[in-house]
N, C-alpha and C positions, 0 to 999 in steps of 0.2 A: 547694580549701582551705577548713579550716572551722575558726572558733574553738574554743577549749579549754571545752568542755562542763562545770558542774562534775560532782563523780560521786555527789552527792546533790541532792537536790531540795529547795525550802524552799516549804513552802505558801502562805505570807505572806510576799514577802519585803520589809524592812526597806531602809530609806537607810543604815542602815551595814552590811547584808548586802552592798549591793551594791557600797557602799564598798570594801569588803574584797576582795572578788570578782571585778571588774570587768578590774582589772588582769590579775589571773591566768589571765582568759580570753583575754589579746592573744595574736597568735602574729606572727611576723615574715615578712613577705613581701619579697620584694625587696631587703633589707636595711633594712626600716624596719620600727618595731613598729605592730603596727593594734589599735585596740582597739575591740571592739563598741558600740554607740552603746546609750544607756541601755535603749530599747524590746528591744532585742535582749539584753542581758546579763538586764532581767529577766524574758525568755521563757526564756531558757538556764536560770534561776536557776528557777522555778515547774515548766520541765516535762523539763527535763535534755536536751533535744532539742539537737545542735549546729544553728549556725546558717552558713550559709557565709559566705565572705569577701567582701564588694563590690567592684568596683573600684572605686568613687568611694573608698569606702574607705581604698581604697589610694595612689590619686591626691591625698589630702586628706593623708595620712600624708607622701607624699611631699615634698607643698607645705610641710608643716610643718617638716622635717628640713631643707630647704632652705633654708626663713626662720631657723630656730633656727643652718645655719653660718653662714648670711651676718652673723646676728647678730654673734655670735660673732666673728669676722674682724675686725669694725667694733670691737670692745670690744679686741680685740688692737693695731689702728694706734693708735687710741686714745691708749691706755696706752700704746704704746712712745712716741707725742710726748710726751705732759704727764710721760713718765719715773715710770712706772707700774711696777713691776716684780713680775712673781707675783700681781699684785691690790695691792698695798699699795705705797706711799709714805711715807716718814720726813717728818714734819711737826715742823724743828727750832722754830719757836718756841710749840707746846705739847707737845712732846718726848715724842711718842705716833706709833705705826702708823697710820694710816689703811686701811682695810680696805677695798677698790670692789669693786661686781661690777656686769653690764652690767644698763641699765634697757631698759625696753621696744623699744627703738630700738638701742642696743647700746653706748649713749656710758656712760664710767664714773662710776657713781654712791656716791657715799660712805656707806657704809651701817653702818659696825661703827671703835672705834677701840680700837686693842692696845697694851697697854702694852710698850714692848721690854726689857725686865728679864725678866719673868716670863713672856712670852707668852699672857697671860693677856687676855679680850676686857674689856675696859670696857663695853659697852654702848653 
């Protein structure tokens, strides 16, 4: 298996060449996206040559996919105790939404609040 090659070549490639680029080069293996590690997308990017897939690679994609449900999960029991619902929480005594989504760890973090009239974000 071999990452997605772009189908031009860039002589000089840029940080937002690669920016842009980098992604487009992932391809899914196993059920998890892998994306070429920066040395590699900017070879792919300078000489169009594909590069193959690692399986550290893969193995690293995998770990990640697995920390990102576990996360996730945690950000779920979470919210269902503190009565978290969808992400948000009615907060009656400043009589606004509260917006969470999970922090690094997966516990819910308060991050946006909505007005419930308009649905509109307050900031």
């Amino acid at each position: 298996m071999f990452f997605n090659a772009p189908t031009t070549t860039i002589a000089n490639p840029t940080t937002r060449d690669f920016i842009r680029a980098r992604p487009l080069m992932a391809v899914e293996v196993e059920g998890v996206k892998v994306m070429p590690t920066r040395q590699e997308a900017f070879s792919m990017m300078a000489t169009g040559t594909p590069v193959a897939v690692r399986e550290e690679a893969v193995a690293a994609a995998k770990a990640r996919a697995e920390a990102e449900a576990l996360k996730m999960e945690r950000f779920r029991h979470f919210c269902e105790e503190d009565g978290i619902v969808d992400g948000e929480k009615m907060n009656p005594e400043r009589g606004i939404i509260e917006v969470f989504a999970p922090d690094a760890m997966g516990y819910p973090t308060h991050v946006l609040d909505k007005c419930p009239e308009t649905g509109e974000y307050l900031g």
